[in-house]
ChimeraX commands (.cxc) that place a marker at each C-alpha (Angstrom):
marker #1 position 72.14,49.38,28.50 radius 0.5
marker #1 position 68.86,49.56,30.45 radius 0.5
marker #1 position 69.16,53.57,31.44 radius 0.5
marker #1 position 69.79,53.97,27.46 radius 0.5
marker #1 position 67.24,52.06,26.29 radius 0.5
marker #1 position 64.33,53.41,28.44 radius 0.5
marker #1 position 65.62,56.91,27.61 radius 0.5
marker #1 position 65.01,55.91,24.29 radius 0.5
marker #1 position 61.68,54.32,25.11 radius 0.5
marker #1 position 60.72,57.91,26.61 radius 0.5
marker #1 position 61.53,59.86,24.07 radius 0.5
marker #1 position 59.69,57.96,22.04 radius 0.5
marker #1 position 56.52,58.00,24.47 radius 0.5
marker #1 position 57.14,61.67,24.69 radius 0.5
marker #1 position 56.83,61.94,20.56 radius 0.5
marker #1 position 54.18,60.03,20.01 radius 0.5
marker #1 position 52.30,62.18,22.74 radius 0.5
marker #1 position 53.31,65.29,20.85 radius 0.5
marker #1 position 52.16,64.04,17.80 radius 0.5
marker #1 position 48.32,62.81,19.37 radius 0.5
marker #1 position 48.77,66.36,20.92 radius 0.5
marker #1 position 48.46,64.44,24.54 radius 0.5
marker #1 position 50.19,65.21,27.39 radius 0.5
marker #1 position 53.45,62.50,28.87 radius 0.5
marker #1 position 51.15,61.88,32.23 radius 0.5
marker #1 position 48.35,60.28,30.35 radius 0.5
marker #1 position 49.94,57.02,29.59 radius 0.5
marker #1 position 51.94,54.74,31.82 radius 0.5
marker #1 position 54.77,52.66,30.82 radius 0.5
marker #1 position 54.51,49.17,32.25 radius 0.5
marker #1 position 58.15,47.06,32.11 radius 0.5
marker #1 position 57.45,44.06,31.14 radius 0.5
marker #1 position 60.23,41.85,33.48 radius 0.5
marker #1 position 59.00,38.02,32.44 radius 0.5
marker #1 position 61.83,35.93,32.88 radius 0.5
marker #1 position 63.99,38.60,33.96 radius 0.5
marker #1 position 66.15,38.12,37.47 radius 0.5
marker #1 position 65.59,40.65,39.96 radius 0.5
marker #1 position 68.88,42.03,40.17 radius 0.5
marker #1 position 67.69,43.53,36.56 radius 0.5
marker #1 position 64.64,44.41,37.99 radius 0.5
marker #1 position 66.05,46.63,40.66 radius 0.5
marker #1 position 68.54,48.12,38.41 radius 0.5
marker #1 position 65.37,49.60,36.72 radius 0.5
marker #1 position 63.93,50.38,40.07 radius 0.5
marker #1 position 66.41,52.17,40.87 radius 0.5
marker #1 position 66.45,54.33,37.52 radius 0.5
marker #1 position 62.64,55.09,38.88 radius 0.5
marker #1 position 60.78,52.53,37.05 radius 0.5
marker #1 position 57.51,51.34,40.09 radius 0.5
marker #1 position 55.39,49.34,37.14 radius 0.5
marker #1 position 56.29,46.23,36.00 radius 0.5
marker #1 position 54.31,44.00,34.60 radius 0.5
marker #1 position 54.47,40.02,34.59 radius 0.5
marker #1 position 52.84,36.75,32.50 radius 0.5
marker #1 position 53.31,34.51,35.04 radius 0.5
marker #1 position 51.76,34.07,38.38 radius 0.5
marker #1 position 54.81,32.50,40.29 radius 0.5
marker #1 position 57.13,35.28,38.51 radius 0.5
marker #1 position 55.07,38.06,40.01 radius 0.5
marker #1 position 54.79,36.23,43.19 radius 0.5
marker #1 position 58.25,35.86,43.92 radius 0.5
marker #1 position 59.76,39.38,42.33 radius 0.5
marker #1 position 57.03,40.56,45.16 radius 0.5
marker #1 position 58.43,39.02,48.10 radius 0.5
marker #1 position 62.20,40.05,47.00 radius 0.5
marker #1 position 61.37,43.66,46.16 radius 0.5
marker #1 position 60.15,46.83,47.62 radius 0.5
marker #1 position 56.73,47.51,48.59 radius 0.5
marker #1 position 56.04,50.96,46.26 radius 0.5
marker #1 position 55.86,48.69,43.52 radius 0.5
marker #1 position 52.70,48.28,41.20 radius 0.5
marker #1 position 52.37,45.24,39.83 radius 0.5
marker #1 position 50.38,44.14,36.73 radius 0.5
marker #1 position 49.23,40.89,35.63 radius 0.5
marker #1 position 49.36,40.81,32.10 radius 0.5
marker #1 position 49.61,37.47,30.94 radius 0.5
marker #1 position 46.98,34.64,30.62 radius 0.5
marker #1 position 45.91,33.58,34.05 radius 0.5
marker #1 position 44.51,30.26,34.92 radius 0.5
marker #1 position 41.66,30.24,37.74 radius 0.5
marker #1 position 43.47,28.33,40.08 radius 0.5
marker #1 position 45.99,30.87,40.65 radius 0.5
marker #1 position 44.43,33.56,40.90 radius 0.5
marker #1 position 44.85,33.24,45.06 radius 0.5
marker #1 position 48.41,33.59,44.73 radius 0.5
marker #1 position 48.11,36.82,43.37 radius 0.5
marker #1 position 44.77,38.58,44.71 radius 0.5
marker #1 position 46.43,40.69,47.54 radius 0.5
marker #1 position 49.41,41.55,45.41 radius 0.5
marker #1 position 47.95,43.38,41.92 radius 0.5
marker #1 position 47.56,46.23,40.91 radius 0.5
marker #1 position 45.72,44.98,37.99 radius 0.5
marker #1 position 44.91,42.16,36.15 radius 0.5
marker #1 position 45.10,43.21,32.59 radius 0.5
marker #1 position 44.09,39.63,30.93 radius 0.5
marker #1 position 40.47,39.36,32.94 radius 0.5
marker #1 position 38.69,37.03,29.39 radius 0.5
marker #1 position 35.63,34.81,30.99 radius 0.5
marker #1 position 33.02,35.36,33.60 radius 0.5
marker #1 position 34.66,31.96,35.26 radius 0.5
marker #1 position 37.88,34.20,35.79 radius 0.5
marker #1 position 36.28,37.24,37.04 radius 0.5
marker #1 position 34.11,35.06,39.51 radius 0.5
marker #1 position 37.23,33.81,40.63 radius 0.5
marker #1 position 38.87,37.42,40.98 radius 0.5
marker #1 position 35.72,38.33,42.81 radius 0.5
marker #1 position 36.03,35.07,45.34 radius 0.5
marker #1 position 39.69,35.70,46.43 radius 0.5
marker #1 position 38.78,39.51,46.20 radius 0.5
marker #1 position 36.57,39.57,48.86 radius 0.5
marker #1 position 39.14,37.20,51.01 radius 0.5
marker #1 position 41.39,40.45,50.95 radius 0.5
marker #1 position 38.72,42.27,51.89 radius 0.5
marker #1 position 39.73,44.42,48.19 radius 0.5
marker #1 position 37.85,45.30,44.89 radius 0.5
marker #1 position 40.85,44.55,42.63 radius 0.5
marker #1 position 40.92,46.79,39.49 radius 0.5
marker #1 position 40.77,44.63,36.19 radius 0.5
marker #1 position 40.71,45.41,32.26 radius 0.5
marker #1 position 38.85,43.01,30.15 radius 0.5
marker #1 position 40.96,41.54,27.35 radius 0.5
marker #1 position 39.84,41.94,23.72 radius 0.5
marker #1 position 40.76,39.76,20.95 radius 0.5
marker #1 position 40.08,42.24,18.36 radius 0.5
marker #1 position 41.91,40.80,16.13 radius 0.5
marker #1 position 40.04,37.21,16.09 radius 0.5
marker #1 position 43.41,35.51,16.50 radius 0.5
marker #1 position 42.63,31.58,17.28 radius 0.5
marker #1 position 46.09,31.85,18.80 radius 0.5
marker #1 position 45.55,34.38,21.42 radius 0.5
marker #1 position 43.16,34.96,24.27 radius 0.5
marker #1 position 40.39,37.29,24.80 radius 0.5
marker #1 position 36.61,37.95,24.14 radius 0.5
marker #1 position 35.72,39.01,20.58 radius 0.5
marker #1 position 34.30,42.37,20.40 radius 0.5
marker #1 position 31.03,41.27,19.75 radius 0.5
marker #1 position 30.78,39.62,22.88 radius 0.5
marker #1 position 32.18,42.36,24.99 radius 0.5
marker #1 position 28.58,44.22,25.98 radius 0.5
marker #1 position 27.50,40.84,27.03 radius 0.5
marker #1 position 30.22,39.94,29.30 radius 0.5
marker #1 position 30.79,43.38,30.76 radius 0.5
marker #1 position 27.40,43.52,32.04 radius 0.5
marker #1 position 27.99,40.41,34.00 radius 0.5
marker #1 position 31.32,41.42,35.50 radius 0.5
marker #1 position 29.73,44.70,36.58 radius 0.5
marker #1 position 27.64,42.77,38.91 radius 0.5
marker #1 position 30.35,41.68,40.79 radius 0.5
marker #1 position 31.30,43.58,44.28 radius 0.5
marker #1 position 34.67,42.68,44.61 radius 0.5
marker #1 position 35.88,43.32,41.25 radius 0.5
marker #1 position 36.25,47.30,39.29 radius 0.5
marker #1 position 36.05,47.09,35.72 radius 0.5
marker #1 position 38.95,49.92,34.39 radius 0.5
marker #1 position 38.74,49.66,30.72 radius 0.5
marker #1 position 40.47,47.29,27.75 radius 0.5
marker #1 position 43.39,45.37,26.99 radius 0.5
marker #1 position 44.06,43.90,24.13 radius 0.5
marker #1 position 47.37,42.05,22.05 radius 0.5
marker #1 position 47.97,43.18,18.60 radius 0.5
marker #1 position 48.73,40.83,15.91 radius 0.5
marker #1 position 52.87,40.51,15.86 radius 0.5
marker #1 position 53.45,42.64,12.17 radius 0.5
marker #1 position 56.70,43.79,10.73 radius 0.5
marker #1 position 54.89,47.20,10.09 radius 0.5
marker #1 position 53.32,49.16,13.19 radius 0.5
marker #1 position 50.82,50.73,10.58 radius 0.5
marker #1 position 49.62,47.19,10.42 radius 0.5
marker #1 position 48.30,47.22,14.11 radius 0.5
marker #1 position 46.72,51.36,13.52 radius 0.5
marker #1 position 43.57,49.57,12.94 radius 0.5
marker #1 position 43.09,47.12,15.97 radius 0.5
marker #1 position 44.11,50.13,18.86 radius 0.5
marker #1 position 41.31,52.45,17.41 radius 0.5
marker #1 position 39.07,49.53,17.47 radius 0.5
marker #1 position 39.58,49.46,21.17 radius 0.5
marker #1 position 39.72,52.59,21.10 radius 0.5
marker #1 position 35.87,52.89,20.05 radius 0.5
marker #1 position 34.88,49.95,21.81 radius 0.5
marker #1 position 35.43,51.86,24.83 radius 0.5
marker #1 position 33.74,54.76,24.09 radius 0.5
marker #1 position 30.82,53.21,22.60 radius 0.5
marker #1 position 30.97,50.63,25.53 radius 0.5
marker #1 position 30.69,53.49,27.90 radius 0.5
marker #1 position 27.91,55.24,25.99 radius 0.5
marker #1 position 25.59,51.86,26.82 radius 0.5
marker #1 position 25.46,53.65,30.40 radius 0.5
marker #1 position 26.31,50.10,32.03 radius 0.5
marker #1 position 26.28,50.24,36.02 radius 0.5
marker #1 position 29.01,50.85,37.34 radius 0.5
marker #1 position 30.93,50.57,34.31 radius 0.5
marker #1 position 33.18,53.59,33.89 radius 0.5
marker #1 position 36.06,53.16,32.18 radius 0.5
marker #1 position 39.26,55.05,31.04 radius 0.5
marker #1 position 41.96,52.53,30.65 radius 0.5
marker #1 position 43.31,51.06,27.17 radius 0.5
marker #1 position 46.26,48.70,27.63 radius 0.5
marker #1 position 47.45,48.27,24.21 radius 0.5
marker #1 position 51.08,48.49,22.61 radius 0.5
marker #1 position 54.07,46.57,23.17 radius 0.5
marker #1 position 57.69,47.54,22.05 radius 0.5
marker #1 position 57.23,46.72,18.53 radius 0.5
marker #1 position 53.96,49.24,17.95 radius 0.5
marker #1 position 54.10,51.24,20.90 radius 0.5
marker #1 position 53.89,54.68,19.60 radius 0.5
marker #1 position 51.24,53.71,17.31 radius 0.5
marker #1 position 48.99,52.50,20.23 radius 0.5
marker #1 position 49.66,55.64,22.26 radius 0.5
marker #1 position 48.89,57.77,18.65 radius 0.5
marker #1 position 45.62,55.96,18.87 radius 0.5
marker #1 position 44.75,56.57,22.42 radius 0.5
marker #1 position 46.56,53.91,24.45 radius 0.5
marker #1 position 46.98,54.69,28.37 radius 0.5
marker #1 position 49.08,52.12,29.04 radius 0.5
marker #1 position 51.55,50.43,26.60 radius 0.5
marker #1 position 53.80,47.06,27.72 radius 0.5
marker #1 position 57.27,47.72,26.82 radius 0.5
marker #1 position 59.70,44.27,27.48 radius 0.5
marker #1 position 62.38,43.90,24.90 radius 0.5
marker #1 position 62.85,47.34,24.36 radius 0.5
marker #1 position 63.50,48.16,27.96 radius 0.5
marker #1 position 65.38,44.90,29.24 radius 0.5
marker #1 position 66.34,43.18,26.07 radius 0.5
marker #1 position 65.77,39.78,24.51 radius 0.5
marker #1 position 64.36,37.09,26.90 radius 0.5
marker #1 position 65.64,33.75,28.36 radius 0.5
marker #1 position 62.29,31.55,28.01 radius 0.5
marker #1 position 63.71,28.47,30.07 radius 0.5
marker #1 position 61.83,29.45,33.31 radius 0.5
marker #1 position 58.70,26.90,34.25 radius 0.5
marker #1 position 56.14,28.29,36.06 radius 0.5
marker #1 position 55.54,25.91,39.47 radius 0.5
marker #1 position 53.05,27.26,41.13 radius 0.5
marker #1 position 49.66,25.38,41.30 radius 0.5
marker #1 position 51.15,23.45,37.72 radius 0.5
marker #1 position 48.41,20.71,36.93 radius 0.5
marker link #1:1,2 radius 0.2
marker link #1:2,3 radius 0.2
marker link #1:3,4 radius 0.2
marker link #1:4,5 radius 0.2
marker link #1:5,6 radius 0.2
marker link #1:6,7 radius 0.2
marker link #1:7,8 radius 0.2
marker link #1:8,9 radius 0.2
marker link #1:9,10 radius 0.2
marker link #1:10,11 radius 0.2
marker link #1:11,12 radius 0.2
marker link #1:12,13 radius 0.2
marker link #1:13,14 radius 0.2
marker link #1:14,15 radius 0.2
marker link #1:15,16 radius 0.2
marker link #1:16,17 radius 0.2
marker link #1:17,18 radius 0.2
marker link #1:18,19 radius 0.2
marker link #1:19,20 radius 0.2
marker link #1:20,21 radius 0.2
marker link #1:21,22 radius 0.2
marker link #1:22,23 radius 0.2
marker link #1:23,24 radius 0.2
marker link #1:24,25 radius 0.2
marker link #1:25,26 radius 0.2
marker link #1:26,27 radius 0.2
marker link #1:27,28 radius 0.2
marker link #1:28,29 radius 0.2
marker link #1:29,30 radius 0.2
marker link #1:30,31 radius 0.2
marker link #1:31,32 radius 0.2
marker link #1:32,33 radius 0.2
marker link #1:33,34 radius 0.2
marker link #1:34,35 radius 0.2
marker link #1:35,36 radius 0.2
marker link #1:36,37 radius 0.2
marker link #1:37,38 radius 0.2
marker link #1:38,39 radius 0.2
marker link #1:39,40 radius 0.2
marker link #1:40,41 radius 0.2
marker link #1:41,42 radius 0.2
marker link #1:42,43 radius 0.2
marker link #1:43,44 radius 0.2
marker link #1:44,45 radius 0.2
marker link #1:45,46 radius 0.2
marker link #1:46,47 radius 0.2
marker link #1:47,48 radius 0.2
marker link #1:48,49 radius 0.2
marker link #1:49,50 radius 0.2
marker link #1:50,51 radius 0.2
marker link #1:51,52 radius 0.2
marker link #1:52,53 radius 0.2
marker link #1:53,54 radius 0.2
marker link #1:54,55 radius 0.2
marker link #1:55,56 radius 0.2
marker link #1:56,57 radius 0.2
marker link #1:57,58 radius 0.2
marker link #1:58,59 radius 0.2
marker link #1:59,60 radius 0.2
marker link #1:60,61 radius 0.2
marker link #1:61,62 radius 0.2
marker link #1:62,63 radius 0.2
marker link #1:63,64 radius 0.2
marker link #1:64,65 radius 0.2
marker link #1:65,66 radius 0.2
marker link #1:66,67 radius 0.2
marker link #1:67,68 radius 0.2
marker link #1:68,69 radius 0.2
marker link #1:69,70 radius 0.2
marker link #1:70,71 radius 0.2
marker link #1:71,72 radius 0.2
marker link #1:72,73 radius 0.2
marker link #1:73,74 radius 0.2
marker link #1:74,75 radius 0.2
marker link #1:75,76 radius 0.2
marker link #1:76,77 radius 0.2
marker link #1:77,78 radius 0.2
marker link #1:78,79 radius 0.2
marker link #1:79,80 radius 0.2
marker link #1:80,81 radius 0.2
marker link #1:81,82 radius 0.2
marker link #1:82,83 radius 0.2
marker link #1:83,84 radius 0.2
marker link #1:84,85 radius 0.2
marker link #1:85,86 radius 0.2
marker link #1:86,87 radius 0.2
marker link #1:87,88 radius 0.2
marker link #1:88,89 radius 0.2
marker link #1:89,90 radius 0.2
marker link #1:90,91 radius 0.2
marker link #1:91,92 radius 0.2
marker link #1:92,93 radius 0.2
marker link #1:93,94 radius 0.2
marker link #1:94,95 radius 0.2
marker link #1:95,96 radius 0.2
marker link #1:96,97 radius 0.2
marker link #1:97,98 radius 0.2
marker link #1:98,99 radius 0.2
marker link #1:99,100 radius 0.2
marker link #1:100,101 radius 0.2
marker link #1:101,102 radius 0.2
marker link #1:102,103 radius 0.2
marker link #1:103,104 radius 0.2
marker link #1:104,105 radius 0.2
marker link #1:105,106 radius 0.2
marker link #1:106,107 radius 0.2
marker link #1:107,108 radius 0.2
marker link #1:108,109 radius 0.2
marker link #1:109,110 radius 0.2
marker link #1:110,111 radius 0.2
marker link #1:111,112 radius 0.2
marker link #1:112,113 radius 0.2
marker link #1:113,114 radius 0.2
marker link #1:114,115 radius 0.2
marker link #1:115,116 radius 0.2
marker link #1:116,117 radius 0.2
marker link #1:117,118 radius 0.2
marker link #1:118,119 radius 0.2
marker link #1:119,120 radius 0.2
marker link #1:120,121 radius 0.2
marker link #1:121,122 radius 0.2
marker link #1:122,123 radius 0.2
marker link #1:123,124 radius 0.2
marker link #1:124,125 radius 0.2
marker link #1:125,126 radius 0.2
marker link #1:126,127 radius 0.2
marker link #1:127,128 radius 0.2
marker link #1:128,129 radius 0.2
marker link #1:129,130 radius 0.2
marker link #1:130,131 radius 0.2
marker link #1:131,132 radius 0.2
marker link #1:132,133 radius 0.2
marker link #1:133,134 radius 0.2
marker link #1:134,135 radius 0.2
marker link #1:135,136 radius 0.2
marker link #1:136,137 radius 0.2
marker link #1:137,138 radius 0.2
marker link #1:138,139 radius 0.2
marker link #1:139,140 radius 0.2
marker link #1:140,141 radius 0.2
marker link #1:141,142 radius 0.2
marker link #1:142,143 radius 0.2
marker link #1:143,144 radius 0.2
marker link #1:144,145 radius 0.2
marker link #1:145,146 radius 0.2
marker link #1:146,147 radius 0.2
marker link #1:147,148 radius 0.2
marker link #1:148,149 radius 0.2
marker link #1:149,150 radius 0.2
marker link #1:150,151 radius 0.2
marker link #1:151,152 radius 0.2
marker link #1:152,153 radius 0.2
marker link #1:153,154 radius 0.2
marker link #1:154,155 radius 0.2
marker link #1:155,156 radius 0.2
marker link #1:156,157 radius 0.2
marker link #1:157,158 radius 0.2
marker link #1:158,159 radius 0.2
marker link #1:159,160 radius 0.2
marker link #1:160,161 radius 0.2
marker link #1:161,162 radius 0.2
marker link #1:162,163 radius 0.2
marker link #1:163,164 radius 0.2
marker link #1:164,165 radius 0.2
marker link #1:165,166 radius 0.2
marker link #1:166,167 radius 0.2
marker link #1:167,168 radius 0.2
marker link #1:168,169 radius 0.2
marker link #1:169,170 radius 0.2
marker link #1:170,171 radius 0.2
marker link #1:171,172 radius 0.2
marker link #1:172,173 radius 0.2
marker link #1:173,174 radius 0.2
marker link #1:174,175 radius 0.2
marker link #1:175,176 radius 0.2
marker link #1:176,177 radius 0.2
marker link #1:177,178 radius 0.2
marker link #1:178,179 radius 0.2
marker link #1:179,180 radius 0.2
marker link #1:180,181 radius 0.2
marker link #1:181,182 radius 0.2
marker link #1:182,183 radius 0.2
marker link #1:183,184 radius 0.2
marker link #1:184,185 radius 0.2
marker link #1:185,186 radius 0.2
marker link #1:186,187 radius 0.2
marker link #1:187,188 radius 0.2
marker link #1:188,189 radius 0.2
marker link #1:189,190 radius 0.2
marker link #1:190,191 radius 0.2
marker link #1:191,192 radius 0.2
marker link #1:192,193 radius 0.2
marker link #1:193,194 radius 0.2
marker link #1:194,195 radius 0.2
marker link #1:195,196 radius 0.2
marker link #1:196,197 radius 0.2
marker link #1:197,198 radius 0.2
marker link #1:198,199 radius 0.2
marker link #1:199,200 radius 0.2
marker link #1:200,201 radius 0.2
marker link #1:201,202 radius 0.2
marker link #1:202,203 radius 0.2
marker link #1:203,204 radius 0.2
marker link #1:204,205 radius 0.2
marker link #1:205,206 radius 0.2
marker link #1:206,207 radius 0.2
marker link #1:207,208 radius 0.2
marker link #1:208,209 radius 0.2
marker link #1:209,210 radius 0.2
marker link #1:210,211 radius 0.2
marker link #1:211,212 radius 0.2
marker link #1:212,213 radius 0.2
marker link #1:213,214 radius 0.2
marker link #1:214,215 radius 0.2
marker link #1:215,216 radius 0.2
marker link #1:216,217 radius 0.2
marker link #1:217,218 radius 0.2
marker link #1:218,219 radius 0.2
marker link #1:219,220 radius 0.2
marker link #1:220,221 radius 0.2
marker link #1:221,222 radius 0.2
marker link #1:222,223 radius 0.2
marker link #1:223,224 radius 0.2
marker link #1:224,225 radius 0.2
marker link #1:225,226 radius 0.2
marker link #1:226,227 radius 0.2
marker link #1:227,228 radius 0.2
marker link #1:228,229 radius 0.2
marker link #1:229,230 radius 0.2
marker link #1:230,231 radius 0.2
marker link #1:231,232 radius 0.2
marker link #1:232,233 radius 0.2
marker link #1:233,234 radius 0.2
marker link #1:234,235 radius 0.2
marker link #1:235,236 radius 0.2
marker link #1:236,237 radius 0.2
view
């Protein structure tokens, strides 16, 4: 099942490229692997799938320690200050990065590694009360505070479309990003240069990459429906 269905995930990466007239390299696919075992992990790993990405911080922390070191990692679910440690010599990026707090955290356990850990700044462009993220009109603000940190790179947007039945529904909210980035790179921020627009998960995908997404986080349509028992234990309050 999983070598068909990310053969079908490709091809339809590799259409919706066509279509934006981009090129296949220009966007990554992340696997999303929460709550998935690591035996299904490495059966992906070894159909040549090196980025996963996780929600949880004890997930990614154990998959980690049980699985080969070429992997890239991505934290792209909430994350909670006081567990960021856990993670800071083990991401590739943090995709979720939504409050100065966090990113002064980030920066902290950065410079404990001795690393400037790459982040994307999340972007409730939607205005959803039920998800996270900074509203776009508070995104200048906020990057220009980041940017001032040593330890930390600023890589571009993130951001988690409303869940529709139609894809169309979401065309709106990825070129939103879409210009937010440009327009936030146009301000001429220091050292604020970025390329990166993690948007589109299985459901709207090819809609995201159609609208200029770099990365997309593809879950269900790589490993399936989830098992949402699993309770995160690491630094739990």
């Amino acid at each position: 099942m999983l070598k068909e269905n990310l053969k079908v995930v490709e091809s339809n990466i590799g259409a919706a490229c066509k279509k934006a007239n981009r090129k296949r390299e220009d966007v990554t696919l992340i696997s999303v692997s929460k709550t998935k075992p690591v035996e299904v992990l490495m059966e992906a790993y070894d159909l040549g799938v090196r980025v996963f990405g996780e929600n949880k911080v004890q997930e990614l922390v154990d998959k980690y320690e049980s699985m080969p070191k070429d992997i890239s990692w991505h934290m792209i679910g909430h994350l909670q200050t006081n567990k960021v440690k856990y993670i800071a010599d083990k991401v590739a990026l943090i995709h979720s990065v939504d409050s100065l707090k966090l990113a002064n955290t980030i920066n902290k356990e950065a410079k404990k590694h001795n690393r400037v850990i790459p982040i994307l700044i999340e972007v409730n462009v939607a205005k959803e009360e039920s998800k996270f993220g900074v509203y776009p009109e508070e995104l200048e603000e906020i990057l220009r505070e980041i940017a001032k940190l040593q330890n930390i790179s600023i890589k571009g947007l993130m951001t988690i479309a409303p869940n529709v039945a139609n894809p169309e529904e979401n065309r709106a909210v990825f070129s939103t990003l879409r210009k937010l980035l440009v327009d936030m790179n146009d301000k001429n921020i220091d050292n604020i240069h970025m390329r990166l627009l993690s948007m589109g998960m299985t459901g709207d995908y090819q809609v995201a990459i159609e609208e200029g997404a770099t990365m997309i986080r593809v879950g269900t349509g790589i490993f399936g429906e989830r098992n949402y028992f699993e309770k995160e234990t690491i630094g739990d309050n």
